[in-house]
C-alpha positions in Angstrom: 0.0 0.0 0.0 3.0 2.1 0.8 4.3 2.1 -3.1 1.7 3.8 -4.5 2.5 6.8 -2.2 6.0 6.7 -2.6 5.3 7.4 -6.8 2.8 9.9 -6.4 6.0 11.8 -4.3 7.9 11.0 -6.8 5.3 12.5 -9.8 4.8 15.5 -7.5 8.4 16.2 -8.0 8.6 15.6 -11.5 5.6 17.5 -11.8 7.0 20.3 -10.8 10.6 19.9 -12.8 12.5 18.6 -10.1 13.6 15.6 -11.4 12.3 12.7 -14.2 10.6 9.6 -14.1 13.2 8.2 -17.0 16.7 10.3 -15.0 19.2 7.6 -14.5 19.4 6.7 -10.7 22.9 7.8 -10.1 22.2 11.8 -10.7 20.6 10.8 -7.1 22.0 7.9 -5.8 26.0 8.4 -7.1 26.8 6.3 -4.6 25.2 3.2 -6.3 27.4 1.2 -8.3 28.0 1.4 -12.3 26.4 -2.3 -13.0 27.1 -1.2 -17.3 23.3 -0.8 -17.7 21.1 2.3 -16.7 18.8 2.0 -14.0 15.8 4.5 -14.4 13.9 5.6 -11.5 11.1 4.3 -13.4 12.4 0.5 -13.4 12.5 1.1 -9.8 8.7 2.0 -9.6 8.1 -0.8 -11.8 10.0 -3.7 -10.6 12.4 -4.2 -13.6 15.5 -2.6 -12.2 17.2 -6.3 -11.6 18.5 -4.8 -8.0 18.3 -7.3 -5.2 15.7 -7.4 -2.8 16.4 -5.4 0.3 14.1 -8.4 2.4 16.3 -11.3 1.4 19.7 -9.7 2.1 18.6 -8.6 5.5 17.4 -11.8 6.1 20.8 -13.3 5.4 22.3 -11.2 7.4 20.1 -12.8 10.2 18.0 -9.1 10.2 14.0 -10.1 10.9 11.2 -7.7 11.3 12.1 -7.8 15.1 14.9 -6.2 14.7 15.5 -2.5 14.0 16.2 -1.5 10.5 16.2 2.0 9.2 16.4 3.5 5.8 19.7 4.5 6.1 20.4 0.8 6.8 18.6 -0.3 4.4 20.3 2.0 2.2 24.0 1.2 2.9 22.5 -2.0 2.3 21.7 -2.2 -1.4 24.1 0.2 -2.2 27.1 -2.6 -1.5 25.6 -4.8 -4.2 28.0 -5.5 -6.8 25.8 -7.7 -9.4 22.1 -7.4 -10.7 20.0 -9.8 -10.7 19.3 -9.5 -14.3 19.5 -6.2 -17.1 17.3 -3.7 -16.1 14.2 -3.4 -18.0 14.5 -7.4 -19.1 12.0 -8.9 -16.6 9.6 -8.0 -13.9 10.8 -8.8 -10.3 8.7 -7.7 -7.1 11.5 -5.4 -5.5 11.6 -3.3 -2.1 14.4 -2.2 -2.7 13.6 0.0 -5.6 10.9 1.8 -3.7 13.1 2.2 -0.6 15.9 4.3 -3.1 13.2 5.8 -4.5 11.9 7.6 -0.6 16.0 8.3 -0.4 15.2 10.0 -4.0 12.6 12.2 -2.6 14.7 13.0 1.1 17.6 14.2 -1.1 15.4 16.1 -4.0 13.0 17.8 -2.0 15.3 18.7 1.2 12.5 16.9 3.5 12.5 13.2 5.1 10.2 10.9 3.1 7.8 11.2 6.0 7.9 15.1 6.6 7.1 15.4 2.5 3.8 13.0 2.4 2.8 14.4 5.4 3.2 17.9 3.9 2.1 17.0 0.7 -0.2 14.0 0.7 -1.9 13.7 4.3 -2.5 17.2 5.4 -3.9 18.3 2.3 -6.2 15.4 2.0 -7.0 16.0 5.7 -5.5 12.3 6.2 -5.3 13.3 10.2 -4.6 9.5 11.5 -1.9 8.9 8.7 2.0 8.9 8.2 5.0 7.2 7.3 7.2 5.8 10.1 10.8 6.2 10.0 11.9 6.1 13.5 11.2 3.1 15.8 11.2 5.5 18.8 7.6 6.7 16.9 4.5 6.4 19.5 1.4 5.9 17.5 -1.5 6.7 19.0 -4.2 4.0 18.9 -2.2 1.5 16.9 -3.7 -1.8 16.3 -1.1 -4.9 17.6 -0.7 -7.0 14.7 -1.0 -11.0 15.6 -0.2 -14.6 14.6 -1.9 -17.4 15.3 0.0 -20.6 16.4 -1.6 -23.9 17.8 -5.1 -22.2 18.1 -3.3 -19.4 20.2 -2.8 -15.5 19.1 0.4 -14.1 19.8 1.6 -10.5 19.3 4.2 -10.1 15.9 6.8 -7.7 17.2 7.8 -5.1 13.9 10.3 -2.9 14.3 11.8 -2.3 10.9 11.1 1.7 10.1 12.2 1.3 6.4 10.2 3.5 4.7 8.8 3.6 0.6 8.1 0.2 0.1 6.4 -0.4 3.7 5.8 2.0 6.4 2.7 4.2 6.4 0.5 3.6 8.9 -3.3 5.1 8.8 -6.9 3.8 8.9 -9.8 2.8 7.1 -11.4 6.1 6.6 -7.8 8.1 5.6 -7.6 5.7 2.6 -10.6 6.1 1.6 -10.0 9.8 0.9 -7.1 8.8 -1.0 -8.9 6.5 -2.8 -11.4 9.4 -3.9 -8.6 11.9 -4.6 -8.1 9.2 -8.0 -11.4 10.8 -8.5 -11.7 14.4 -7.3 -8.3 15.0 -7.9 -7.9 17.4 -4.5 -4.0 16.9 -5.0 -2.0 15.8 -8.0 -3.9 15.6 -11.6 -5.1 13.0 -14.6 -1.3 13.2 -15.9 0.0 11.8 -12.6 -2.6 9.3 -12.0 -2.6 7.8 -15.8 1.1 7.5 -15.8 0.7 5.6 -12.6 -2.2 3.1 -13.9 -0.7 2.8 -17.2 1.3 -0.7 -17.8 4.7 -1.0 -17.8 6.4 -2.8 -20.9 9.8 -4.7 -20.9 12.5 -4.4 -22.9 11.1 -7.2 -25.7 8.4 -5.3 -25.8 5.9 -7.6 -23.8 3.3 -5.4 -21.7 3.0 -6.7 -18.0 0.0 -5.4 -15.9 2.4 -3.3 -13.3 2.4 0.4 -13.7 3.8 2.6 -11.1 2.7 1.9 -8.0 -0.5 0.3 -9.1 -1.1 -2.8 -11.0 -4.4 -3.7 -13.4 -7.2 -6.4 -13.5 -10.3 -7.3 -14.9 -12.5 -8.4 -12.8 -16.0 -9.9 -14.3 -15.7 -7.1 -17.1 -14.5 -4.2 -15.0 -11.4 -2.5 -15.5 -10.0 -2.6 -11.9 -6.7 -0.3 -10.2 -5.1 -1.6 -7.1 -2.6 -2.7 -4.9 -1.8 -4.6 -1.9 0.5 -5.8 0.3 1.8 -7.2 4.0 4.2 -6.9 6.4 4.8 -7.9 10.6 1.5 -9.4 9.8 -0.5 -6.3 9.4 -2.2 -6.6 5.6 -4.1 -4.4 3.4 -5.8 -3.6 -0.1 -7.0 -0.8 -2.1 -8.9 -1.3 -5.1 -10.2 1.3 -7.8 -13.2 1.1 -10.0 -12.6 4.6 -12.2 -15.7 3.9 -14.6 -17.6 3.2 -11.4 -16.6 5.6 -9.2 -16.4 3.1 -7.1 -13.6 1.6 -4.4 -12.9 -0.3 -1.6 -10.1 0.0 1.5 -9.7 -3.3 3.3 -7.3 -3.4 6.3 -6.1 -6.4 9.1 -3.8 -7.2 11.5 -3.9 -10.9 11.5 -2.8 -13.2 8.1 -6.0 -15.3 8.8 -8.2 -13.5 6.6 -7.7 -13.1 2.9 -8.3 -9.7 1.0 -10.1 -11.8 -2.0 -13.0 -12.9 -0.2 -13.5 -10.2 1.8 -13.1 -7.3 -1.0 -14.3 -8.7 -3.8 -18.0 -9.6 -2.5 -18.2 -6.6 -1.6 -17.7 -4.7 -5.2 -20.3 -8.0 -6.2 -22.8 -6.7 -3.3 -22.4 -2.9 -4.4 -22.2 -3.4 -7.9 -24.5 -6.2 -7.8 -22.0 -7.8 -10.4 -22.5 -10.9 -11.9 -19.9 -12.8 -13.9 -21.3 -14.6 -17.2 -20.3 -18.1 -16.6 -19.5 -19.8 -20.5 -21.3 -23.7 -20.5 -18.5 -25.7 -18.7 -16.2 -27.1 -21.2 -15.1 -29.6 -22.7 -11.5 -30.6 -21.3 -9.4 -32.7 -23.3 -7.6 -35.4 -21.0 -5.4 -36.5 -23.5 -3.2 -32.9 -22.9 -2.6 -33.9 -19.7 0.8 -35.6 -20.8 1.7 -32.4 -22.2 2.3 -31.1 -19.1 4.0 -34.3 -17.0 7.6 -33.3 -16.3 9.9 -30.8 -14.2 9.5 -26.9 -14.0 11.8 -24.3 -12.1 9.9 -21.5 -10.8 12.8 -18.8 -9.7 16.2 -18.9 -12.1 18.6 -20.8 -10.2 17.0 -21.5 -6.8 16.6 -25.5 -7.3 12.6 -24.9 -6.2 11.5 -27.0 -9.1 7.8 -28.5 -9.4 7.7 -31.7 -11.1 3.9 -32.7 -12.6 3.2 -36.2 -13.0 -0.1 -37.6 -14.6 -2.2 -40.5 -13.0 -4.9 -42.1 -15.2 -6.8 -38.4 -15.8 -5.2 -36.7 -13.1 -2.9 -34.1 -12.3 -0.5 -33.8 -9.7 1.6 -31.4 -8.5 4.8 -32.1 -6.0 8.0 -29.8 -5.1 11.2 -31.8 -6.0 12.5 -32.8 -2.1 9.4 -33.1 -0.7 7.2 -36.0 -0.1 4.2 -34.0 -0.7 2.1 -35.1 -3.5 -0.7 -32.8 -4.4 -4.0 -33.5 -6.2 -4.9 -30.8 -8.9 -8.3 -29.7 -9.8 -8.5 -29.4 -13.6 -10.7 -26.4 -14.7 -9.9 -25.9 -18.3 -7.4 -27.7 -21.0 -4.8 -25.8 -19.3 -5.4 -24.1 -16.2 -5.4 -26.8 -12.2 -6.7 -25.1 -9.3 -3.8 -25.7 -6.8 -5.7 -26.4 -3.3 -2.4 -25.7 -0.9 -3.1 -21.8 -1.5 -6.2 -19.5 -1.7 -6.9 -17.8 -5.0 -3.7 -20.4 -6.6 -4.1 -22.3 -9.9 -1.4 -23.5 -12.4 -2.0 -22.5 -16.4 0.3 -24.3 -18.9 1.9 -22.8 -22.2 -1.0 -24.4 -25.0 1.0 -25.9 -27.8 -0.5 -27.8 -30.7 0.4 -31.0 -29.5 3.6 -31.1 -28.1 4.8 -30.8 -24.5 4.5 -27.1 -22.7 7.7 -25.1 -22.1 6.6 -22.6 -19.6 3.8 -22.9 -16.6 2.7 -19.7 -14.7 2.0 -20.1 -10.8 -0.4 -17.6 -10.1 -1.3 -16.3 -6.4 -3.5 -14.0 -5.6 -2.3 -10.9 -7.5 0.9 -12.2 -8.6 2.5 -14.9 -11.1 6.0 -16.8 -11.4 6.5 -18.1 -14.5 8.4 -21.2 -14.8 10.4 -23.2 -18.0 10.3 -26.9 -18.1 14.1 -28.3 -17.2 15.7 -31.9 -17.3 16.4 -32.7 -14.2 19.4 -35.7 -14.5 19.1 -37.8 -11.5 22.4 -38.5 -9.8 23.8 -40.7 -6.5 24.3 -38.5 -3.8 26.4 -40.8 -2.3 28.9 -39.9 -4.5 29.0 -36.3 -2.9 32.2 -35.7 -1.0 31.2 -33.1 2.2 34.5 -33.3 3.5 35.2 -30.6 0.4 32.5 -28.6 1.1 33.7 -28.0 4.7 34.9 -24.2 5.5 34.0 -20.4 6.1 32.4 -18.8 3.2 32.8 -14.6 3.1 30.5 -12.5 1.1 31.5 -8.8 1.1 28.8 -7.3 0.2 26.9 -8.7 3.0 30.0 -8.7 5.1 28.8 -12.0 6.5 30.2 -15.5 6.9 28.5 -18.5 6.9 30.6 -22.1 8.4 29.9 -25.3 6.3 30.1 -27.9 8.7 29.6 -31.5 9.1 27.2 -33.3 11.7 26.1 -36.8 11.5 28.0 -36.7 7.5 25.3 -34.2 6.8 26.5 -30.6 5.5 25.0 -27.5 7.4 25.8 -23.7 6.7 26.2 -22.2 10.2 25.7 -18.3 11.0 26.1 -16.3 13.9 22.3 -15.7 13.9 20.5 -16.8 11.7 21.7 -20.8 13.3 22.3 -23.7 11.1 21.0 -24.9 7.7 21.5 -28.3 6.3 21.9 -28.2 2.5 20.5 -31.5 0.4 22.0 -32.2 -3.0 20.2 -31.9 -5.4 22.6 -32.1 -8.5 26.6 -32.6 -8.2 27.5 -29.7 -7.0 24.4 -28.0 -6.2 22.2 -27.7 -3.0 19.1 -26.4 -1.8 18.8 -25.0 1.7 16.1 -22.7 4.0 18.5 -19.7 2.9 18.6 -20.4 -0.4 20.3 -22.7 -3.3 24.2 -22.9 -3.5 25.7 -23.8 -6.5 29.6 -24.7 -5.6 32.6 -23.0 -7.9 35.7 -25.1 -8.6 38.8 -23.5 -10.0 41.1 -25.4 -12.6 42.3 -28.3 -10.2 38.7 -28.9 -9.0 39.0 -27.2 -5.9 36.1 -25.8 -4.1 36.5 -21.9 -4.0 33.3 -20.5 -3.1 29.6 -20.9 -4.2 27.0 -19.1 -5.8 23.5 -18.4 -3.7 20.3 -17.8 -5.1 16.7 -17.0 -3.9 13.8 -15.5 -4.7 15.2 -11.8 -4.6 18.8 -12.4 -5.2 20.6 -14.3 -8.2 24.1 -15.7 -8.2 25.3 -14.0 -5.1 29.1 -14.7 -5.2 30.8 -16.3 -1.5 34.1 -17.2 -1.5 35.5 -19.8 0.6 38.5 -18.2 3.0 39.6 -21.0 4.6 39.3 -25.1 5.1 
């Protein structure tokens, strides 16, 4: 909920000649590295800038949302990242980090903090009075609502103490947002130019349009052209969606994961709308595709979470490579499985005239991970030497070291805080872990010399092994 803010600051400032949407990020930021490729502040706003997520280097630095973390960590942070994760502009990757640079963009344009500009800017004028962005833990909310998680039947308090701002931050209440949400209409602050640059879609560098604008992302929902955005964090969640040909929106607020947006929101705009999908005459599904779709997927480049389909009789099932789990899809359409471990979570396969599917797209709730069909080459893992493996691995940008040790013949990556991992082969070479996949690197007389990590947020992050 946070982003869309942190672009409208951004378009203010623009607006008023300050800076561009298309400037290259160093004219503000000359402190980031030279990666060969420009970063805009525009492939910041819409995910493609290829920087690594700010969440999953903190994490491996052992930082959780208990712990205190500022901007200016935050900051020095990303700043130390030597690679991308990928050419800017090339593909779309949810990243905080882009939207925490971008509040550092508007601290050092505008000569304010991030939360003294929306407050000047955004809240006062649109007589937000219970709303701001907070960027110092010290910050004493008045009636703030505890955020919980439920454990065994039992709530417990979730302790949040990151004050980050730009990509997370603002806290306010039901009835603040909802005069943001009519300023898209009224228009009290900002104007159509700002608000259509920040619904329209973004488009990669091949050209491909992808439903993310700045800020905002788009949907059609049972014919209706829909604006929103969403998001979570310390277990707080919330939503906004936009109905412009409608007039029409709705602000949907927790503190507790339990409850899910989609069936709370959307019956609503069904209720007030009194909307009412046309559903086609249930189809005809051709079994026979089925086999079109048997085999193994990767989801994230290089991570080693891989999905491998297999078919029984005219069924569909779904299991993540590692894991006993086998899970029963529910076939809606040629292409498209209704995957029951998540709400609102289906699979929908490339269609191909006949031959077997490439790609398969993961969707969840508002987002989807596309992922390419891979041969997986099964291997002996007995033939894995761990004594190898064994030593202190240094990463400078994180200026962290994780220990490969070995317990019971089994290999586990020890830290200082975040504890012990144990890493399971996968491929020679290669293991997956709960802090990501690490692909070993041998120099010319096959020694081990460091490894490669990847995750979700970060790709190829380079350790290098310091001593045996």
């Amino acid at each position: 909920m946070s982003k869309q803010f942190t672009v409208f600051s951004i378009l203010l400032l623009e607006q008023e000649g300050k800076l561009s949407i298309d400037d290259d990020i160093r004219k503000y930021l000359p402190e980031m590295p030279d990666y060969g490729h420009k970063i805009t502040l525009r492939n910041l706003a819409n995910h493609t800038s290829g920087i690594r997520d700010n969440t999953d280097l903190a994490n491996l630095i052992g930082i959780s949302e208990s712990n205190l973390f500022s901007n200016e960590d935050a900051v020095r942070l990303i700043t130390r990242q030597k690679e991308l994760n990928f050419i800017p502009g090339d593909e779309f990757q949810y990243c905080n980090s882009g939207y925490i640079l971008l509040a550092e963009i508007v601290k050092r344009v505008s000569g304010q903090s991030f939360a003294e500009f929306t407050q000047a800017r955004i809240f006062k004028p649109l007589k937000m009075k219970n709303s701001q962005f907070i960027d110092a833990p010290e910050t004493i909310v008045k009636n703030r609502a505890y955020s919980y998680e439920k454990y065994e039947n039992v709530y417990y308090k979730s302790v949040l103490n990151h004050s980050f701002v730009g990509s997370t931050g603002l806290n306010s209440t039901v009835d603040d947002l909802s005069l943001w949400a009519m300023n898209f209409q009224k228009k009290t602050i900002g104007s159509d130019a700002i608000f259509n640059k920040m619904k329209e879609k973004s488009r990669l560098n091949n050209g491909e349009l992808i439903p993310y604008g700045l800020g905002l992302e788009n949907q059609v929902y049972k014919g209706l052209d829909v604006v929103f955005h969403g998001g979570g964090i310390g277990r707080y969640g919330a939503r906004i969606i936009i109905i412009p040909e409608q007039n029409f929106a709705v602000v949907y607020m927790c503190n507790s994961h339990d409850f899910h947006p989609f069936d709370i929101v959307y019956p609503i705009v069904d209720y007030y709308l009194a909307v009412k999908e046309t559903i086609p005459s249930k189809p005809t599904i051709d079994k026979t595709l089925l086999k079109n779709y048997v085999g193994d997927y990767e989801i994230f480049p290089k991570t080693g979470y891989i999905f491998t389909f297999s078919k029984d009789n005219d069924t569909l099932f779904q299991q993540v490579k590692g894991d006993e789990n086998i899970v029963k899809l529910l076939q809606i359409s040629d292409n498209e499985f209704a995957f029951p471990n998540y709400p609102h979570s289906k699979f929908v396969f490339e269609k191909t005239n006949g031959q077997s599917s490439n790609f398969v797209k993961w969707h969840i709730s508002d987002f989807s991970y596309k992922g390419q069909r891979i041969e997986v080459k099964e291997f002996d893992k007995e033939t894995v030497n761990n004594k190898e493996l064994v030593g202190m691995y240094y990463n400078s940008e994180l200026n962290t070291t994780y220990n490969f040790v070995l317990k019971d013949n089994n290999l586990f990556a020890m830290h200082s805080i975040n504890g012990e991992a144990i890493l399971t082969a996968s491929q020679p070479d290669f293991s997956v872990s709960n802090i990501g996949a690490i692909e070993f690197i041998r120099n010319d007389q096959n020694k081990v010399i460091g490894f490669n990590l990847s995750r979700q947020g970060i790709t190829s992050m380079k350790f290098e092994k310091i001593n045996e």
